[in-house]
N, CA, C and O of each residue as an XYZ file, in Angstrom:
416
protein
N     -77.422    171.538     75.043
C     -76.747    170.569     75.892
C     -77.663    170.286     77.083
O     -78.441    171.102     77.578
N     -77.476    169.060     77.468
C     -78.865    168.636     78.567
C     -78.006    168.983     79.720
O     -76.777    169.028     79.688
N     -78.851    169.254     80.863
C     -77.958    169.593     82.227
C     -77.173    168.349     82.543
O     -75.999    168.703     82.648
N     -77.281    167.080     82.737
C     -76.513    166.173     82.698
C     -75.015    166.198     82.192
O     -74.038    165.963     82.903
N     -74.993    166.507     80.902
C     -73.915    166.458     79.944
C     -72.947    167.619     80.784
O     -71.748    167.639     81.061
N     -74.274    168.732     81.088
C     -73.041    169.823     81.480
C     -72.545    169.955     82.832
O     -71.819    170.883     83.189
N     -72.996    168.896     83.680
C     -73.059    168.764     84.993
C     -71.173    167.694     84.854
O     -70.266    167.834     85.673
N     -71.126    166.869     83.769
C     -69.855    166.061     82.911
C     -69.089    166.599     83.071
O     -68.053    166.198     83.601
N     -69.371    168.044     82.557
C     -68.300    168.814     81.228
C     -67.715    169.830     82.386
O     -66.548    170.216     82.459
N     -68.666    170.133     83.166
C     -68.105    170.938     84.494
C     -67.334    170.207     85.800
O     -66.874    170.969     86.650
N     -67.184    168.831     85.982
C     -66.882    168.208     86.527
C     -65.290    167.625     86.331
O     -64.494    167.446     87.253
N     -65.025    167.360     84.784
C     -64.531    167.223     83.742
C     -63.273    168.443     84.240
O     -62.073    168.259     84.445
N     -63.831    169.310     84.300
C     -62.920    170.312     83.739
C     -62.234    170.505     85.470
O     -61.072    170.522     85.877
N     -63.433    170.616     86.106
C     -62.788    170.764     87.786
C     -61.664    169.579     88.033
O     -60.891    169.748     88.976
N     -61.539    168.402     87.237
C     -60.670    167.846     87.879
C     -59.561    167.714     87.174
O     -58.597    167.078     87.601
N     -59.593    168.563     85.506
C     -58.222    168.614     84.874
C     -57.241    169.897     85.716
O     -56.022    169.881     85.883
N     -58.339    171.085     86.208
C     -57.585    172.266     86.937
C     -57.039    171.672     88.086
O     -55.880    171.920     88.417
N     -58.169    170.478     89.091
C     -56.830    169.867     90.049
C     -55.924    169.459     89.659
O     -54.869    169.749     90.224
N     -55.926    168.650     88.580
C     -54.592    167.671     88.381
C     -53.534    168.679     87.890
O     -52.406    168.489     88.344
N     -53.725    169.919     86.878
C     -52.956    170.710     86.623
C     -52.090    171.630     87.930
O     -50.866    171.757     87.927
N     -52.855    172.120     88.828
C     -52.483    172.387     90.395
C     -52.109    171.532     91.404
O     -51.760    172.074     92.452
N     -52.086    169.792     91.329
C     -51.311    169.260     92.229
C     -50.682    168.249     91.973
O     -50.353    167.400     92.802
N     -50.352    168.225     90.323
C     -49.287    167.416     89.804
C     -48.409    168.474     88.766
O     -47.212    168.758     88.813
N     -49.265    168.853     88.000
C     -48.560    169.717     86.600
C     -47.833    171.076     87.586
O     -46.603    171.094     87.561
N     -48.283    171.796     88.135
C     -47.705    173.059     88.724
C     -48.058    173.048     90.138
O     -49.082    173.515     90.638
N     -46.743    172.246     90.936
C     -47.077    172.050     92.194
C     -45.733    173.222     92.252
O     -45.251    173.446     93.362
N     -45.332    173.729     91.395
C     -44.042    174.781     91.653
C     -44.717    175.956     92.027
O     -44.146    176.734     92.791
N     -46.087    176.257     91.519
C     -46.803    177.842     91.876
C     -47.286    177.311     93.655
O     -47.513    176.174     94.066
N     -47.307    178.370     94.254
C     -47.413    178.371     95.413
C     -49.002    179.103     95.757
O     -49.483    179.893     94.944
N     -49.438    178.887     96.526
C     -50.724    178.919     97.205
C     -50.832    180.553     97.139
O     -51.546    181.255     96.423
N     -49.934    180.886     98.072
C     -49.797    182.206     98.372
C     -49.882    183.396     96.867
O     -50.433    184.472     96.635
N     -49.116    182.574     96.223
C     -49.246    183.807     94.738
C     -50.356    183.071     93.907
O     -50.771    183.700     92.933
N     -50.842    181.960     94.120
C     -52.412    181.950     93.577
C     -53.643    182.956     94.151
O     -54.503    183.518     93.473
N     -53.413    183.017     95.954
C     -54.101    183.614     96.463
C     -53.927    185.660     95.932
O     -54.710    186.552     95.606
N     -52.706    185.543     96.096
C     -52.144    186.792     95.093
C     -52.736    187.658     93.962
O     -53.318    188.733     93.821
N     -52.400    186.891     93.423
C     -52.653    187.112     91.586
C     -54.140    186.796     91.368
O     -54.833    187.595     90.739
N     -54.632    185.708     91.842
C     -56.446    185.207     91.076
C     -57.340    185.314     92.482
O     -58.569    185.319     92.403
N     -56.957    185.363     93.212
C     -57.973    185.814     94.911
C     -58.864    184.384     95.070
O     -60.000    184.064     95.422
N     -57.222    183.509     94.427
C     -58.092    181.785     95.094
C     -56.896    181.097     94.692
O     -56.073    181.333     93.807
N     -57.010    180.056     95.681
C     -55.665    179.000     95.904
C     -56.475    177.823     95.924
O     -57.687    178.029     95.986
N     -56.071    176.595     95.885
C     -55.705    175.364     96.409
C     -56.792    175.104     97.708
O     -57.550    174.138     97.802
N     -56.695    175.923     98.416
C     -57.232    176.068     99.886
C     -58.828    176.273     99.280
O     -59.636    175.346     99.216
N     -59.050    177.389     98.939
C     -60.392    177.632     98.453
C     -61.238    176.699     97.649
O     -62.433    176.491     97.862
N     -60.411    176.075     96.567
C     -60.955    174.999     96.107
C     -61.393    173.482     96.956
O     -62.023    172.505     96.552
N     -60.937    173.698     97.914
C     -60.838    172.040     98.860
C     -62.353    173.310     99.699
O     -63.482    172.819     99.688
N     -62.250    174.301    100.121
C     -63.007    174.585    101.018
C     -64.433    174.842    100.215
O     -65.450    174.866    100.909
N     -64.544    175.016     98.941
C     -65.987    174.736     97.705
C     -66.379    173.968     97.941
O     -67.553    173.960     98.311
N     -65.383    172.472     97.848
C     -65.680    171.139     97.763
C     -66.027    170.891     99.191
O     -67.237    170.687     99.098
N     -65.815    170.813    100.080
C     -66.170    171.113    101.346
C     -67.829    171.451    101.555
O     -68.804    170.791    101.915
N     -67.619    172.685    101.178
C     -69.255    173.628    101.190
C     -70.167    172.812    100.187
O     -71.283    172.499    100.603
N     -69.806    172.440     98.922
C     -71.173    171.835     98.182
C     -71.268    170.069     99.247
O     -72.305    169.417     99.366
N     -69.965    169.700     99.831
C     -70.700    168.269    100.251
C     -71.934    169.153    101.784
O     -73.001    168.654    102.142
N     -71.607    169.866    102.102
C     -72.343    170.307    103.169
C     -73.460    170.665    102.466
O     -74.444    169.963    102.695
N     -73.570    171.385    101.828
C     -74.864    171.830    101.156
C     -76.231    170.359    100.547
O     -77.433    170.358    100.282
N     -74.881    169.100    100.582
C     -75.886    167.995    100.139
C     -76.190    167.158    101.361
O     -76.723    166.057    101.225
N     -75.826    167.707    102.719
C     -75.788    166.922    103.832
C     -74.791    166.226    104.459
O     -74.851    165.807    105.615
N     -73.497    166.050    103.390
C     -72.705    165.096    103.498
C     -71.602    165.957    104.733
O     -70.948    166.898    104.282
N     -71.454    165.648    106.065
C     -70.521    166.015    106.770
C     -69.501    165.755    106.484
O     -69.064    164.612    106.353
N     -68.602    167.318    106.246
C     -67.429    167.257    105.665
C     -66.204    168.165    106.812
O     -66.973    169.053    107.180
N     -65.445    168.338    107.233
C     -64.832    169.745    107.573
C     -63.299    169.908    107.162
O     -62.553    168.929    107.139
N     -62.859    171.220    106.832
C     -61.571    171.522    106.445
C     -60.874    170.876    105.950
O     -60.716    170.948    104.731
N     -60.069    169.835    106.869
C     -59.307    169.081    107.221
C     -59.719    167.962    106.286
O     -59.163    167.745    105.210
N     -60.511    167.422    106.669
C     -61.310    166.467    105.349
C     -61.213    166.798    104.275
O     -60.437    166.144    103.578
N     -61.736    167.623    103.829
C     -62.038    168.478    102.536
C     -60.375    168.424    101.950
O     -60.023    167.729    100.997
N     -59.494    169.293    102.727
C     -58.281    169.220    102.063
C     -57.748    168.063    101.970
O     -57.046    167.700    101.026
N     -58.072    167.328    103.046
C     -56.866    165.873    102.211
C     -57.733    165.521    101.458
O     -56.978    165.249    100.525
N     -59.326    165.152    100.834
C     -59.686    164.711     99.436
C     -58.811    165.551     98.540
O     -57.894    164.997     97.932
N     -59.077    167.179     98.377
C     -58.913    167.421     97.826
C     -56.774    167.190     97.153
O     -56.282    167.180     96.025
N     -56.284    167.081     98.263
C     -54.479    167.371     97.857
C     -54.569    166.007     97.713
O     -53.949    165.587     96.736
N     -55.163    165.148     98.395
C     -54.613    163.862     98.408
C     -53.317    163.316     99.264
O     -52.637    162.293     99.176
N     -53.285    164.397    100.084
C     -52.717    163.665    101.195
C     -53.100    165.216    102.151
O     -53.944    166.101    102.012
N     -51.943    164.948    103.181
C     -52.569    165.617    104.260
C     -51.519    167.101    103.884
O     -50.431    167.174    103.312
N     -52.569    168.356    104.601
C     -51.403    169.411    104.767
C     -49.862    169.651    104.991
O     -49.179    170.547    104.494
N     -49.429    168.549    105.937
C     -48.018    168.521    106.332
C     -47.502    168.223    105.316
O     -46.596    168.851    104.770
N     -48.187    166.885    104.803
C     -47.427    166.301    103.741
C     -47.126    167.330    102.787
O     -45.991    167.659    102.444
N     -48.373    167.896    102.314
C     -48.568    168.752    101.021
C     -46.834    169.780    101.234
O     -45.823    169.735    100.533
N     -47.110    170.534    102.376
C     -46.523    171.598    102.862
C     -44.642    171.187    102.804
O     -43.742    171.687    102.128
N     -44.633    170.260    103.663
C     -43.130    169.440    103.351
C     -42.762    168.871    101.854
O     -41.640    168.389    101.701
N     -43.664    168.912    100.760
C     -43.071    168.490     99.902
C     -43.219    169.656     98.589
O     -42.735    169.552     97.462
N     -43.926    170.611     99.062
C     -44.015    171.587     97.619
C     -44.097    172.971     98.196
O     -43.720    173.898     97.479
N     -44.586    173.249     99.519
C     -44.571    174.985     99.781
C     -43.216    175.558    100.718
O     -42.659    175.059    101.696
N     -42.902    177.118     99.783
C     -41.829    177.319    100.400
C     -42.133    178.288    100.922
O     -43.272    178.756    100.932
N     -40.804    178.923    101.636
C     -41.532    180.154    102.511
C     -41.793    181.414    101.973
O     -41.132    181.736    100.986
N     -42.716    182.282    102.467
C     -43.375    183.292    101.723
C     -42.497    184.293    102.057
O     -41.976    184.266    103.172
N     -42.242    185.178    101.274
C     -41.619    186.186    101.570
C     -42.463    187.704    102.080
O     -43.576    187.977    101.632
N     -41.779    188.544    103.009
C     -42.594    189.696    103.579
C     -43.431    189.991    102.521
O     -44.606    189.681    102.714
N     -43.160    190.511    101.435
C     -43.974    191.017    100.398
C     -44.881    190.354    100.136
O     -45.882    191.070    100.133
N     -45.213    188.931     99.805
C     -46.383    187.692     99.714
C     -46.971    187.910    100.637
O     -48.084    188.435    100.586
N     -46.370    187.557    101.769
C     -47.381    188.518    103.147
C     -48.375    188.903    103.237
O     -49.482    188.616    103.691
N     -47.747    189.809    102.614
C     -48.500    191.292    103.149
C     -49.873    191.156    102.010
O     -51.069    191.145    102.301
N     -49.437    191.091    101.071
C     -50.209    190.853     99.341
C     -51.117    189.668    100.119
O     -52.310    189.921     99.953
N     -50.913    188.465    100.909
C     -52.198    187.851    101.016
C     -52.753    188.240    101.773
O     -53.890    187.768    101.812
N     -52.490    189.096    102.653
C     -53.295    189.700    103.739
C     -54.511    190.403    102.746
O     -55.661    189.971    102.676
N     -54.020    191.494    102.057
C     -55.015    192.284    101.347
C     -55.840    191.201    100.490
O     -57.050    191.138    100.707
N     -55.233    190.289     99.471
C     -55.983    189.141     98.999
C     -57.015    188.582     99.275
O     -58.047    188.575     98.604
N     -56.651    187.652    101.115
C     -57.438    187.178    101.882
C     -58.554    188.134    102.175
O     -59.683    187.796    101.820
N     -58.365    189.412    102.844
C     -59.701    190.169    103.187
C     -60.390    190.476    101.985
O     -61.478    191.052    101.970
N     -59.592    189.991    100.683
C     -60.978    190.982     99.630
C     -61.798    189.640     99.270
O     -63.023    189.533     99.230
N     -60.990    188.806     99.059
C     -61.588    187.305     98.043
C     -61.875    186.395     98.861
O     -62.617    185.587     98.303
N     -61.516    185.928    100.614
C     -62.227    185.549    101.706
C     -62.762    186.133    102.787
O     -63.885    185.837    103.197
N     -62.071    186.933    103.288
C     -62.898    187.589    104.283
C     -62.375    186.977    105.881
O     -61.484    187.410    106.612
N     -63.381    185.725    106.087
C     -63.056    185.703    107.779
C     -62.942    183.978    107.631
O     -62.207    183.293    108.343
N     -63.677    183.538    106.741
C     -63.348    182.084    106.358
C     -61.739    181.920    105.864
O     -61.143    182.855    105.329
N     -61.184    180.737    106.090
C     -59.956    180.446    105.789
C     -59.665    179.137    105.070
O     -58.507    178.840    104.774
């Protein structure tokens, strides 16, 4: 396969996992993605973020996430996230320090 094709096929696939995460299963919540796989929603907008920086293209957070949700946090937040319970908590706390660290 030529790097081209697979540059497609990887591209391809990054945007069936968005559409599956912010149309198909907008019921799973950030917090038990961050949970369970030690990456959410958030992390993915903050990749996309980091590779436009890496090509020069000034990007930050805030940017990054509304390309990526397609609308803005509030919005996102008022229409699909509910509240976390103590136990989620606590579980992203440990999450966050293993699979981010100090970035958010």
């Amino acid at each position: 396969m030529d790097k081209q094709t697979q540059t497609e096929l990887e591209a391809a696939a990054f945007r069936r996992l968005r559409k599956h995460l912010m149309e198909d299963r907008t019921d799973v919540q950030n917090i038990d993605l961050m949970n369970l796989a030690g990456f959410c929603r958030n992390c993915l907008s903050r990749w996309y973020q980091e590779a436009a920086n890496e090509r020069g293209i000034e990007m930050d957070k805030t940017e990054a996430r509304e390309i990526y949700y397609g609308m803005t946090m509030d919005e996102w937040k008022a229409a699909h996230q509910t509240d976390a319970s103590a136990e989620q908590q606590e579980a992203f706390k440990k999450a966050f320090a293993e699979n981010v660290g100090t970035k958010d």
